[in-house]
N, C-alpha and C positions, 0 to 999 in steps of 0.2 A: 439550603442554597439551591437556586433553580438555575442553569446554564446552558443557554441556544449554543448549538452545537452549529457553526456553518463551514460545508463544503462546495466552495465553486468550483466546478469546471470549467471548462472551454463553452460549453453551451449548455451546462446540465447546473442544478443547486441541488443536493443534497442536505437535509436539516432534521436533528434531534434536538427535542428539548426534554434536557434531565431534572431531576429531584435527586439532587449529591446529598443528601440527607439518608437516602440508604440507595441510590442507583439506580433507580426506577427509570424508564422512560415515561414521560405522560404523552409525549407526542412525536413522528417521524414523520419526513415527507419530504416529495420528488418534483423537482421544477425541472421541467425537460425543454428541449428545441428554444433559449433563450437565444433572441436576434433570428429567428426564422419563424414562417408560419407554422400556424400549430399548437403554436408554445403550451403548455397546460401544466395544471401545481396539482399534484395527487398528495393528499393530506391523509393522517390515518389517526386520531386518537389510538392512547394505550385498549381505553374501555369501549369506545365507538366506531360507527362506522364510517367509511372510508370513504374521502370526498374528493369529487375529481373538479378543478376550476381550471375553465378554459378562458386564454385572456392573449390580448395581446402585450409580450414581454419584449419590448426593444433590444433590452440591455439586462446588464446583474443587478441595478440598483431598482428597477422595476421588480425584477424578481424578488430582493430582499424588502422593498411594500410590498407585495402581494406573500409573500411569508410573514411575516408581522400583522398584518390585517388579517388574515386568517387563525393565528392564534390568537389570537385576543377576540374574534369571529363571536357574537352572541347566540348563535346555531349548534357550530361545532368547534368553536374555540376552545383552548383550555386554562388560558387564566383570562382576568377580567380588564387586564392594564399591563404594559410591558413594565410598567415600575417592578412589578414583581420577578423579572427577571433581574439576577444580580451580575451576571457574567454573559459576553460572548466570546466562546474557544473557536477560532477560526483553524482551519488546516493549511497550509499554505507548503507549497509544491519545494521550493528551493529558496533557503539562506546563505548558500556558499559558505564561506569559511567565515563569517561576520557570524552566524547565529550559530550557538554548540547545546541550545534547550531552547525549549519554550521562555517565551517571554513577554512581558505587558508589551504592549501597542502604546509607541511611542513615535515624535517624526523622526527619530534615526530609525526606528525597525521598520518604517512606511519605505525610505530610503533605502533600506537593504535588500527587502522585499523587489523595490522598482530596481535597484541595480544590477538584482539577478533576471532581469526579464528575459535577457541574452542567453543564459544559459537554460530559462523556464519560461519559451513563449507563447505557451499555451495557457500555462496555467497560471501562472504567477501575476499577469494583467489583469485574469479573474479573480485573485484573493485579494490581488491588491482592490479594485472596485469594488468586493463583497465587503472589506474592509471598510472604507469611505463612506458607502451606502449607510453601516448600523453605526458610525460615528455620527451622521448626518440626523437619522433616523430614533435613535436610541441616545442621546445628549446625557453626559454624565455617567453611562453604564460600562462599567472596564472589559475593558478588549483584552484578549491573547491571543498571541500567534503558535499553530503549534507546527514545527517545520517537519516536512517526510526525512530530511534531508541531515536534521540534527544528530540525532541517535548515533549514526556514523560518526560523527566528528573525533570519536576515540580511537577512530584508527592509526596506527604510525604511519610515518611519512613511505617506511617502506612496503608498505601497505596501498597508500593514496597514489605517489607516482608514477606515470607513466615513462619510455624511457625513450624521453625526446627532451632535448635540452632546456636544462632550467630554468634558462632565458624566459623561456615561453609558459612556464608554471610561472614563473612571477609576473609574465606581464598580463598574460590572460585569465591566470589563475584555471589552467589545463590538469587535470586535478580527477582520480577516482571519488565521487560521491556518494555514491548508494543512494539507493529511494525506498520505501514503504518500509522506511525507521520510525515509525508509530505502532506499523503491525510486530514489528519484532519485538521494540520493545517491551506491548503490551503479553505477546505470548512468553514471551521469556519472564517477565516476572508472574505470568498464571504458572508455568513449568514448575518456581522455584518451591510455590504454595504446593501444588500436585505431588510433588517432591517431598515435603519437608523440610527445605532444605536451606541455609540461606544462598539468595541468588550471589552473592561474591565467593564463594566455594565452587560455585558449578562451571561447566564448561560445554556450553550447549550448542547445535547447529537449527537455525530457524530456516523451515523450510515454507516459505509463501509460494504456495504453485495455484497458478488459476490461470486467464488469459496475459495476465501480466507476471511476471516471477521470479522471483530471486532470493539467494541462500547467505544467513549473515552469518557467522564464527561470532557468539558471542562470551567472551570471557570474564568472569567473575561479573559479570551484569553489562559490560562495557561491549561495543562492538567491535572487532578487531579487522575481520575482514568482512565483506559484500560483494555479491556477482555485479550490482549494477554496475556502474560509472559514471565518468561525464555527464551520459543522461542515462535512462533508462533501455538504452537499446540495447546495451552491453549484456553479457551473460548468460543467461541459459535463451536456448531457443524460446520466444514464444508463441501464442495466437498469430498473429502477426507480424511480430520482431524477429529480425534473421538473431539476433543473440549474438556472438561470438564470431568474428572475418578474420582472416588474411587482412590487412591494409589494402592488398594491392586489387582485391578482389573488386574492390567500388570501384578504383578508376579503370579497372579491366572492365565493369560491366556498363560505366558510362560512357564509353568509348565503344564498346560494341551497340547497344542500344543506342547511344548518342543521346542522352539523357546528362538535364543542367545538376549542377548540384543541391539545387533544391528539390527537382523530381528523382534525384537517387534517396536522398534523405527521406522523401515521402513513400519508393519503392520499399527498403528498407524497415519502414516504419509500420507501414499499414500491406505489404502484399506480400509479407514473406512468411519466414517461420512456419507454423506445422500446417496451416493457411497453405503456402506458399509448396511447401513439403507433398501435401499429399493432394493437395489437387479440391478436396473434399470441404474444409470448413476450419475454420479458427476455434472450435468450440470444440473442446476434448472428450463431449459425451458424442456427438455428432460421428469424430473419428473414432469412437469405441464400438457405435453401433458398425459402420463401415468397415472397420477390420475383422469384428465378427461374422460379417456378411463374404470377406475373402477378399475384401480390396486390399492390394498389397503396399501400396503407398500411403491409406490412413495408418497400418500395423507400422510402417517403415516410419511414419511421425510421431509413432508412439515409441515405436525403442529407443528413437534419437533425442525425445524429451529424455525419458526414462537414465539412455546413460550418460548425457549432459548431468543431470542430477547428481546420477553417481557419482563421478568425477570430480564435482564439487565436493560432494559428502567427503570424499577421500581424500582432495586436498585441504580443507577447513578442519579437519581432524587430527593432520600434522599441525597446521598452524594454530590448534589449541593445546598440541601435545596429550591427545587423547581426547576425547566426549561421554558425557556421563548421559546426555540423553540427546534425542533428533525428535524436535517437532515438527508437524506438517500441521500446518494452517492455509487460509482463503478459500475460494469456493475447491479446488481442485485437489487441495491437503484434506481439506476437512470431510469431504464426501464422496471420494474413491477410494474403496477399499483396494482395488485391483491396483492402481498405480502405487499405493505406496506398498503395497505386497509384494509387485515387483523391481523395487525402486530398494527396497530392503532383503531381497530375497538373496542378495551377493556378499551383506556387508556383516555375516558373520565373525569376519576377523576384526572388526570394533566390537564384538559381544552383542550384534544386534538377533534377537530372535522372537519375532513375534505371533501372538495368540491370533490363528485364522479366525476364529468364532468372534473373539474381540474386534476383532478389525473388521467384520463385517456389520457386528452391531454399532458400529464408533460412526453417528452419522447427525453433528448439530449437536455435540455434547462432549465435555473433557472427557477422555478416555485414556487409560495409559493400557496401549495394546500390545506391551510385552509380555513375553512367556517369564514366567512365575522365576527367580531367580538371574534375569539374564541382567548381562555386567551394563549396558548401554540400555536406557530405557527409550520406548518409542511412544513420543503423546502426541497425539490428537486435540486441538486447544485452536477451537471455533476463534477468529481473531475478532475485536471487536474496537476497532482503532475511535469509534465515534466518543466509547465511554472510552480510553486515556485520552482522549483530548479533553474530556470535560472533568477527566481527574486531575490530569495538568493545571488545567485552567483555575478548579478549585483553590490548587496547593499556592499558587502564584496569589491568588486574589486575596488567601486565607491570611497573606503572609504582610498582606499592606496595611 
């Protein structure tokens, strides 16, 4: 079974096409500055070379022809007809409480899709479009959606509420969500393999740190608690998310700047967090090099990532009633040895104790970088959200 993997952003497409026959990719590639000039599709074969197409992209559903024309391309293509694909797994930003898994592409999931647009609208106008585009495009071939937002949906209610009257949960549906429930779930069932173990015995914390980031409590396979929320600004500081406020803190600083609620929202959004923190850059190698060099404010956005983290570690560990392992995944899990060294260097009292030598070799590859006998295991588990979506996708299509 061969399954186009598509992810729209706001202006970007992201695209894998799999062979679910044993997981291979045959093909990946990057549609950037969709609706601005520029636009250009960088195409890469499994076995070939890497092909850049400049073009003018209006929109998503241009972008999704000029990805379909390209693989099927008689140069650098790699199948000869999209007949041969049998699936498209779409990723799609936010289901609200309507979607709790993956599921076929139907007009009620088109509808659930558009009725989150309010609470995803960035992204969910571009799934939905990417959507419509390979309907239009692809006649006959089954669609799935695979939502970030799903995986969550196991949390308890005393988990999801906020504590503002319930009025306002039922009429807006104002509701903790979680986001990058595709990464966690994926590394959580690699953990359970690395283990041994089955994943409904375990009791793990998924740590996604990169410029976006957030830590799930996942219990016996199910997700119980999430840093994110509402949307994705809640939770640990990041790149450019303040993470975690006072309430009062936004209308105090939109009343001193005298900034609308949409330029706090965007303040917030894009100019704060470790960004915002140390003056220096959003990108955590950037402030690594900086703090080594003696700036005191990149070192000041690394400790305040660092015990943001911890803090979560420590509450997700009561609300598992213990943790048997802590993963770190995305680009800033998977390839700093130094942050999760000191991100772990406190949490001896969960049994965490990990191998220096391991932790430095641990870079783009499963690794379980605990010392030899310690009660809490620590893995390293590169996330790879594109193959569960096109395993989802599999299981869903396998099943019709």
């Amino acid at each position: 079974m061969k399954v186009l993997v598509i992810n729209c952003g706001s202006s970007s497409l992201k695209y894998q096409l799999m062979d679910m026959d044993n997981n291979n990719r045959i093909a990946k590639g990057l549609v950037e500055r969709i609706g601005l000039p520029g636009a250009l599709l960088t195409h890469k074969p499994k076995d070939g070379e890497k092909e850049v197409i400049v073009a003018e992209l209006p929109n998503h559903a241009a972008a999704i022809k000029l990805v379909l024309e390209t693989v099927v391309d008689p140069d650098y293509g790699v199948v000869k007809s999209l007949s041969e694909i049998d699936a498209v797994g779409h990723r799609v930003l936010h289901g609200g409480e309507k979607v709790s898994g993956s599921v076929l592409i139907d007009d009620e999931v088109k509808q659930a899709i558009e009725d989150c647009i309010e609470l995803g609208p960035l992204h969910n106008p571009a799934n939905l479009a990417g959507i419509e585009a390979c309907e239009r495009m692809m006649p006959g071939i089954r669609q799935v959606a695979v939502f970030d937002t799903a995986f969550h949906q196991t949390m308890p209610p005393e988990a999801y509420l906020y504590g503002i009257p319930y009025e306002l949960y039922e009429k807006y549906k104002i509701r903790r969500y979680g986001f990058h429930g595709t990464s966690h779930k994926y590394v959580s069932q690699r953990a359970a393999a690395m283990l041994g173990k089955r994943i409904e015995k375990l009791r793990l914390i998924s740590c996604h740190l990169g410029n976006g980031s957030s830590l799930a409590a996942i219990k016996h396979g199910k997700s119980i608690e999430t840093s994110m929320g509402f949307t994705p600004l809640e939770g640990l500081m990041m790149g450019t998310r303040s993470g975690d406020l006072d309430p009062t803190i936004v209308s105090f600083i939109m009343k001193k700047e005298n900034l609308s609620g949409e330029q706090i929202n965007d303040f917030l959004n894009k100019k704060c967090g470790v960004l915002g923190l140390s003056g220096v850059s959003s990108d955590f190698r950037d402030l690594q090099k900086a703090a080594e060099e003696g700036n005191y404010r990149a070192q000041l956005a690394l400790d305040v990532f660092v015990h943001d983290v911890k803090k979560y570690v420590g509450a997700y560990s009561a609300a598992l009633d213990g943790v048997d392992a802590i993963i770190f995944t995305a680009g800033l899990g998977e390839n700093s040895p130094e942050m999760r060294k000191n991100i772990c260097n406190t949490l001896s009292y969960l049994g965490v104790s990990i191998d220096d030598e391991k932790n430095q070799a641990a870079r783009g590859e499963e690794v379980d970088i605990s010392m030899w006998g310690a009660k809490c295991r620590v893995l390293v588990i590169p996330t790879d959200e594109e193959l569960m979506i096109a395993l989802d996708t599999k299981e869903i299509v396998s099943q019709l």
